[in-house]
N, C-alpha and C positions, 0 to 999 in steps of 0.2 A: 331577379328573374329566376325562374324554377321549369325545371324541361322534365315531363316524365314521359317514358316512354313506355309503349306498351306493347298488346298482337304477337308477343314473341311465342311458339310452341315446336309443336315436334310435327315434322311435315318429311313424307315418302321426298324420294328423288324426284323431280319433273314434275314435283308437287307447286302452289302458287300459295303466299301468304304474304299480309299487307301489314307491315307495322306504323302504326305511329306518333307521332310525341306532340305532347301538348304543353302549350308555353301561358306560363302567367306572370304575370308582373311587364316591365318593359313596354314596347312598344313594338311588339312582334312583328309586323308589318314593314319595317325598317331592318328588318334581320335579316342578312346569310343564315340560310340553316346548312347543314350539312349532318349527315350520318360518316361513324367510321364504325369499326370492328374490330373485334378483337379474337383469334382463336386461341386452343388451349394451345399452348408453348410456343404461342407466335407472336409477333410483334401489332400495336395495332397499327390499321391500314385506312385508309381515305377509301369511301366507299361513295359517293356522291352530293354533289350539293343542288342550291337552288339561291338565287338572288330572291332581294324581296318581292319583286315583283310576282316572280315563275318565269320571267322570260329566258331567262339564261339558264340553263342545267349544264352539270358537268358529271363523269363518273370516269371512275377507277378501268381501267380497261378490262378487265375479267367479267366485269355485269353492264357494261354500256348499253348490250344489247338482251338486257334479259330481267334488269333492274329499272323501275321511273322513279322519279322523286316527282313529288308536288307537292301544293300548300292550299291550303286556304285562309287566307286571314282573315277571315269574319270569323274562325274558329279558334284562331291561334295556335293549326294545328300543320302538323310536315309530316306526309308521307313515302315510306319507302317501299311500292309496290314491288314484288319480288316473287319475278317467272320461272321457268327451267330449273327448280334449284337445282343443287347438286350439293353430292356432301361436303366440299370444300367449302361452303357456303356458309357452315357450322360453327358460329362465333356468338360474343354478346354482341350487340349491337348497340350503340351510344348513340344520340342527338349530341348538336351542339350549335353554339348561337352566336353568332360574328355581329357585333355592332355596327364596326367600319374596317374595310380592307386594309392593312398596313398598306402604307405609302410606297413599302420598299416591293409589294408583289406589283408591277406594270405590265406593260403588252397584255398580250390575249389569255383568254382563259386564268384571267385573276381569280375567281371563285373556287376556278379546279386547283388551283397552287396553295389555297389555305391548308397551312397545315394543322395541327390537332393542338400546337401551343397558341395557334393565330385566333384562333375562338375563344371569347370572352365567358361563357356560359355552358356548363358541360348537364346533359342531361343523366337517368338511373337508365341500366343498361335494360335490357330484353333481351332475352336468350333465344335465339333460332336454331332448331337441332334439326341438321337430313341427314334422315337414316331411314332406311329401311326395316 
């Protein structure tokens, strides 16, 4: 499986831009996708996911309400539309592609508990810059 990601650029504060990654090989339809991020001297962070369906989304609490994730699989593609930015926003951005949920994430919001080793399939990053 190969994830590229793409849409990444340099966009004002309160600016809107849509990135997103496209999957070949596998069986993408069957995938968690998830986005995380990475800033400069920062660790990376869980930025949102999506079950295979689209029924279930989860996010990071800093973009819950300013971030959508979706998919479409007739296209084998996941996107991460992204509102209000703001400069804190300013990371690469990575896909990545879950097969099956380890056994050991249970109760609620298993998608939102995947962590970045839990993903079988990591996509190339996209650079998102807010700046002014």
């Amino acid at each position: 499986v190969q994830l590229q990601a793409s849409g990444g650029g340099l966009v004002q504060p309160g600016g809107s831009l849509r990135i997103s990654c496209v999957a070949s090989g596998g069986v993408f339809s069957s995938f968690v996708m998830g986005w995380f991020r990475q800033a400069p001297a920062k660790e990376r962070e869980f930025v949102a996911a999506i079950s295979w369906s689209g029924g279930t989304t989860a996010y990071e609490e800093s973009v819950k309400d300013r971030f959508t994730i979706s998919r479409d699989n007739a296209k084998n593609t996941v996107y991460l539309q992204m509102n209000s930015l703001k400069s804190e926003d300013t990371a690469i951005y990575y896909c990545a592609a879950c097969e099956e949920i380890p056994s050991y994430i249970t109760g609620r919001n298993r998608i939102g508990r995947l962590g970045w080793d839990d993903y079988d399939y990591y996509g190339t990053g996209t650079l998102v810059t807010v700046s002014s």
